[in-house]
N, C-alpha and C positions, 0 to 999 in steps of 0.2 A: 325790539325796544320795549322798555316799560314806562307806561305816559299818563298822567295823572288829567282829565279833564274836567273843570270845572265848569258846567253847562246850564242854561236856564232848565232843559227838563228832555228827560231820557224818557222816563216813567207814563208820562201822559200825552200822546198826541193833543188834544182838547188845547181848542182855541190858540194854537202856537203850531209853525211851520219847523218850528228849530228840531222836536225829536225827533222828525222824520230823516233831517240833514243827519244827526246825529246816527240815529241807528243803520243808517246805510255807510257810514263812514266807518265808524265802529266796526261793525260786522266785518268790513272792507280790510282793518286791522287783524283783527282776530283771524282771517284769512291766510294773511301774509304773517301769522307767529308772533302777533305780538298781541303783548299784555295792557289794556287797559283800565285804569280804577276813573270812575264816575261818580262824581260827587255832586249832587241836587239840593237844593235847597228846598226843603220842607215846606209844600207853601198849599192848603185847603182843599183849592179850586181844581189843582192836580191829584190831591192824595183823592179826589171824591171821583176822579176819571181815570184812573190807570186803567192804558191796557198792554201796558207789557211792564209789569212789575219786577220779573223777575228775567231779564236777556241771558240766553246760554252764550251772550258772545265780549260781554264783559263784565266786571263786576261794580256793580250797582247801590253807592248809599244814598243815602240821605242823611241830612244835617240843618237842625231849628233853628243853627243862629251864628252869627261868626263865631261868637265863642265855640261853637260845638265844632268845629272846622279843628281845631285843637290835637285833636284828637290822633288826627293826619298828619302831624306838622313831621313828623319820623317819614313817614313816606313819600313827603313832597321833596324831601331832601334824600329819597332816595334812589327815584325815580329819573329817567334820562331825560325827560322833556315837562311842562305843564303849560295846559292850555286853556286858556282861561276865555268864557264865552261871552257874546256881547247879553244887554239883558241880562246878568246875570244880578241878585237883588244885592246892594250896597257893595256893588262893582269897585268901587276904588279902594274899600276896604282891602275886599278880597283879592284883588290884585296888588295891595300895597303886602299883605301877609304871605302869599303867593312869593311874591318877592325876596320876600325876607327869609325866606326857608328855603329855598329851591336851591341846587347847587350846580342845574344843567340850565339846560335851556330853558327858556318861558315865551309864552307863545301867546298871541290875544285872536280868537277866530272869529269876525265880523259881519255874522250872516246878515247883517242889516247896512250895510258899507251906506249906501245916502240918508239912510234916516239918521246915522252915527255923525255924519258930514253936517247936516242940518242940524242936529241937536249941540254937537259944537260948537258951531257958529254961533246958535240962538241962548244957550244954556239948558235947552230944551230935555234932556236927558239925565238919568243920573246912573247912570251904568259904567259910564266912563267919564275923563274927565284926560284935557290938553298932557298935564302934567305925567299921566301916564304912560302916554304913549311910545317917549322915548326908553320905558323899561324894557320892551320888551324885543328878546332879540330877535323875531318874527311876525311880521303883521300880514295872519291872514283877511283876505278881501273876498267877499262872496261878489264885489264888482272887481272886476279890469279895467284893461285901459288907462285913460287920465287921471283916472282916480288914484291908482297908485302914483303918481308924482305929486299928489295934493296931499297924501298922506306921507311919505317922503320929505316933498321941501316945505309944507306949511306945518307941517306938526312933529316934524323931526322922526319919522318910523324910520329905524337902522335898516331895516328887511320888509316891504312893503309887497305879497306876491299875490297874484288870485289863486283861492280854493274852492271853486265854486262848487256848489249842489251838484249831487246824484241821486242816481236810481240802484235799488235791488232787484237785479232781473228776477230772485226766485220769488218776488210779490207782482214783477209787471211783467207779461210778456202775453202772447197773441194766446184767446182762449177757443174755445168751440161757438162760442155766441154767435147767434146769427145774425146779420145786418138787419139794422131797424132804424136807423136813422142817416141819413145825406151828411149831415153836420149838427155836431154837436159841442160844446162847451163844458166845462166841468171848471167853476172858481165860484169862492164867497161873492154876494154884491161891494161891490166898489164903486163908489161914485166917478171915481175918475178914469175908470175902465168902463163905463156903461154904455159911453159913449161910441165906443169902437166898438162894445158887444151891439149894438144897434143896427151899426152901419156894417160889420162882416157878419153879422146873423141874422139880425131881425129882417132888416132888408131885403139880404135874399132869400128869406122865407117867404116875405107877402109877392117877392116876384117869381117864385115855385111854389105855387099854393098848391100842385099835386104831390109836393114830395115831405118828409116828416124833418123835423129839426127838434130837435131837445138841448134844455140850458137845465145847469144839475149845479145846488148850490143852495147855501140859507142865505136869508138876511135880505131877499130883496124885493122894493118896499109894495105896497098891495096897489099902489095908483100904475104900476106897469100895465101897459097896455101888449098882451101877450099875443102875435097873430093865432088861427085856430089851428095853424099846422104845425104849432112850436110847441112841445108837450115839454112841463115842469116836475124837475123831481128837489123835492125842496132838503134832503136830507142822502149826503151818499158814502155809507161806512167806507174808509179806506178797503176795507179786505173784499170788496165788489168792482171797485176802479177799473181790474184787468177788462173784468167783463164787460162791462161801460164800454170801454176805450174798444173793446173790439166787438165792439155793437155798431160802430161808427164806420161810416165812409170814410168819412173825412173829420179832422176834430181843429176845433179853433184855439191857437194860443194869444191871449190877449196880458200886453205888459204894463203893470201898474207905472202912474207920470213917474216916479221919482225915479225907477229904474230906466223909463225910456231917456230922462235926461242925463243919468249917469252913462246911459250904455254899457254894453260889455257885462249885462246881467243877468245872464238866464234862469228859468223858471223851471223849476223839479218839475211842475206838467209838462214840458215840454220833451224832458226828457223821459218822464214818466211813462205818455202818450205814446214817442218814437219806441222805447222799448217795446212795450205794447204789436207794434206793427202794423199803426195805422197812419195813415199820413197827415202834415199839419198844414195849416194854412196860417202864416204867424203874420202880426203886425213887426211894422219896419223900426227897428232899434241896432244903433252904432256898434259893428259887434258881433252880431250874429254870425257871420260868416267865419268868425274866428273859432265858433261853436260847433255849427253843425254847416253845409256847403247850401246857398240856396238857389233853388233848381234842380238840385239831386238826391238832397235830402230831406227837403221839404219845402214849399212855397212862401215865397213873402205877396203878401197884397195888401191894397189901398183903400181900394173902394169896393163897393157892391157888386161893381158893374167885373171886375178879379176873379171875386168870389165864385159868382154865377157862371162865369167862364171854363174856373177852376171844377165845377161840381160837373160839369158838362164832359171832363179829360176821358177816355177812353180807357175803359179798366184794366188794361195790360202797362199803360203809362202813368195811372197811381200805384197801379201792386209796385212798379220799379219804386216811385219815389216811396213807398213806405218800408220797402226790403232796402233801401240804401239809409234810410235814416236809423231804421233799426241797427243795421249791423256799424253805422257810425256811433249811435249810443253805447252798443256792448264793447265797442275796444276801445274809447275813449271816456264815458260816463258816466260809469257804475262805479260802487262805494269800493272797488276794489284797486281801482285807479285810482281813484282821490286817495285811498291810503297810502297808496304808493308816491303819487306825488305828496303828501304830507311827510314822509315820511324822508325823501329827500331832501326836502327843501330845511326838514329838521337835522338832518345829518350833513346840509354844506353849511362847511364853515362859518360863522359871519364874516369875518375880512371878506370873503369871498362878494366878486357882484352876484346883482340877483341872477338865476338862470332864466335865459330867453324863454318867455312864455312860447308853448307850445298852439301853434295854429290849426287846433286838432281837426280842422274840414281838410285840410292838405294834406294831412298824413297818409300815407298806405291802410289801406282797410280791405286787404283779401283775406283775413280769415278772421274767425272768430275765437278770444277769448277761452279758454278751457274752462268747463266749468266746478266747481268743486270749493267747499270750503271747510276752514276748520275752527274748532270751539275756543276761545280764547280761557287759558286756567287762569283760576281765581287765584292770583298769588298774594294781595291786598285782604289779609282776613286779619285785620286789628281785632283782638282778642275785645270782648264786650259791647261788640257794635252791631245794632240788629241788621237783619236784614230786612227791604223793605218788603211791607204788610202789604195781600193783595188787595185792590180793589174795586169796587164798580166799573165796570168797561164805559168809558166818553163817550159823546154822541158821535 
């Protein structure tokens, strides 16, 4: 297929979750033969943090202004599908223009499914807007569940399906590191997540005051009160992650309120982490089990008294749970899957209902994925259109 994506931002990890969904999905494309053009919107804060300027896995612009969008209007119309991102700057523009050129499919992908809910509701948002929604003949959901019949029967989406986040094994996967921590975390401070980083970390740190814990992340605020056995790393480049994660016994997934009240929303650490091949200990959100199996592929817990219980399992009964979560991420959660399911759900019909979401902890999982990918050709080369300029790698 050839697919035109219009995304908040490929070019700069820096202070946004979305290029990460992006380039793992991408590359996931470029995998499976297909051609992708990437259209970014030109915006400061990213041109002053790129660190992947330039993907060998699809082709990559930038554009200062809707007018400058123009330029593409030949390829939007020429291309089998277009995907138009939440956050994306003067969203109903560009989804109304989007519209007006395209002559295949058009598609809206929603990495932000309850903040898009609430901002609806409240007016809170200007990325999208009610009016749109029935445009498009596919509404991806980075939630599941309920949510898809709230965007269905209250806002009229013709195709409401989940595409949730993944992981690229060739960036996550078990390293040489040596174990240096019981439990560990790795997220920005969240106010509304601090709370359960408290009670499944901090907690059972001051109750193992012989064993080490580390919390890895900026932003969080200086009045914490840190036990002496919980060591802080305030700053953690992605391309260090693997090692991180398998520096760890065990590593804590903790999920922001608005996804624990959505459910059915999983967190790229989580899948990040299982790739990795260490085991998690996740807080309880509606869902999960349709994600990864709990018990087998990784714990849920409540309270402290879990946790510590958890730290205590017998190391031939976490290597199981971290070798079962792993090999459930690589055949159902990498970007090469989600291509595939995109790419389906781009290719049935719309008359058609939606297809039965898949309850990827049930599915067979005796072997592993092949590994192997390939480089997506730049066939999107509009004559006079730069390419984008390298620059300064983000924090």
């Amino acid at each position: 297929m050839r697919i035109i994506v219009l995304g908040l931002s490929l070019s700069s990890s820096w202070g946004n979750g979305h290029a990460t969904t992006y380039r793992s999905l991408l590359k996931g494309l470029a995998a499976g033969g297909h051609d992708v053009l990437f259209l970014e919107r030109d915006q400061p804060w990213y041109a002053a943090n790129r660190d992947l300027p330039d993907p060998d896995f699809c082709d990559l612009r930038l554009y200062d202004s809707l007018a400058g969008l123009n330029r593409y209007r030949d390829d939007i119309g020429a291309v089998d599908a277009v995907v138009v991102g939440s956050y994306v700057p003067d969203g109903p523009a560009v989804i109304a223009w989007a519209n007006a050129h395209r002559r295949q499919k058009l598609a809206f992908y929603d990495i932000d499914t309850p903040v898009t809910l609430q901002g609806l509701a409240d007016g809170s948002i200007d990325y999208l807007n009610a009016e749109s929604i029935p445009l498009f003949d596919l509404y991806l959901s980075f939630t599941g569940g309920p949510t898809l019949d709230i965007l269905h029967h209250q806002y009229h989406a013709r195709r409401a399906v989940p595409l949730y986040c993944s992981v690229d094994p060739d960036l996550y996967h078990p390293t040489a590191s040596a174990k240096r921590w019981v439990l560990g975390y790795l997220g920005t401070y969240s106010a509304d997540r601090q709370g359960t980083v408290d009670r499944l970390l901090l907690e059972p740190a001051r109750r193992l005051p012989d064993e080490r814990f580390v919390v890895a992340g900026p932003q969080y605020p200086a009045d914490i009160v840190w036990p002496a056995n919980v060591d802080r790393i305030e700053h953690l480049p992605p391309s260090t992650h693997a090692d991180f994660y398998s520096s760890l016994s065990w590593t804590l997934n903790v999920t922001r309120r608005d996804m624990i009240r959505s459910g059915y929303s999983p967190s790229v650490r989580l899948f990040e982490a299982t790739a990795c091949g260490v085991p998690v200990l996740s807080d309880r959100w509606a869902g999960i089990e349709e994600v990864l199996a709990p018990d087998r592929d990784l714990l849920v817990v409540d309270t402290s008294a879990a946790v510590v219980a958890a730290l205590s399992m017998p190391a031939d009964q976490r290597q199981a749970i971290a070798l079962s979560g792993r090999r459930s991420t690589l055949l159902h959660h990498t970007g090469r899957q989600r291509a595939d399911e995109l790419v389906r759900y781009l290719t049935t019909p719309s008359a058609q209902p939606n297809p039965t979401p898949v309850s990827f902890s049930d599915t067979a999982h005796s072997r592993l994925p092949a590994a192997g990918s390939a480089a997506c050709g730049k066939i999107f080369a509009s004559p006079g259109v730069p390419r984008v300029s390298p620059g300064p790698e983000g924090p």
